[in-house]
N, C-alpha and C positions, 0 to 999 in steps of 0.2 A: 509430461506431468510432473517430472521432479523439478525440473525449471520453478514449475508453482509452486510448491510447497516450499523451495528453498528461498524463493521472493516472499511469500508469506509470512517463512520462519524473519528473514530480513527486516519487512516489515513490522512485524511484533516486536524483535529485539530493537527497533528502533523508537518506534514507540513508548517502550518503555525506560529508556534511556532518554529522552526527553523531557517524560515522565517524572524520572527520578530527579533529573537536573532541576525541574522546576520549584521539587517538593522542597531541594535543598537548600535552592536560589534564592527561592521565590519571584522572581524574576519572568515576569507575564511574556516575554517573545518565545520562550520555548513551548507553549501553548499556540502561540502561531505558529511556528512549528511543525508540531502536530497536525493544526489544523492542515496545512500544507502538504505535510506527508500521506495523513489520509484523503485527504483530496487528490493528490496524485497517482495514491492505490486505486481509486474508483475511478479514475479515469482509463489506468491502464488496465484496468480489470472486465470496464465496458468494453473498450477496442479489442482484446483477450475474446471475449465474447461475442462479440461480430464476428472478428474474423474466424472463431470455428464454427457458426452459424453460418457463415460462407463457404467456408471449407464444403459442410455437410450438403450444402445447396449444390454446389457445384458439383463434386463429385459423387454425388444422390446418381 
C-alpha cells in the first residue's frame, strides 16, 4: 500500500512540475507531457486493479 501512495505522491510532484514549466515556458509539449503521464498513471492504475481483483479471485 505505501508503494501507492509514494507513486501517487510521484505522480502529483510530477505533474505539477510540468505544470509549472509550462506556466513559465509557455511552451505546448509539456502539456503533452502531462497528457502522457496521466495516461500512463491510468494505465498502471487499471492493471494495479485487475491484478488485485485477481489476487482476491484466486485466493477467495
Amino acid at each position: 500500500m505505501i508503494v501507492i501512495r509514494l507513486l501517487l505522491v510521484a505522480l502529483l510532484i510530477a505533474v505539477a512540475a510540468l505544470g509549472l514549466a509550462w506556466l513559465f515556458t509557455g511552451n505546448r509539449k509539456y502539456l503533452g507531457y502531462i497528457g502522457r503521464v496521466l495516461r500512463f498513471a491510468l494505465v498502471v492504475g487499471v492493471v494495479a486493479a485487475l491484478f488485485y481483483v485477481v489476487e482476491r479471485v484466486v485466493l477467495r
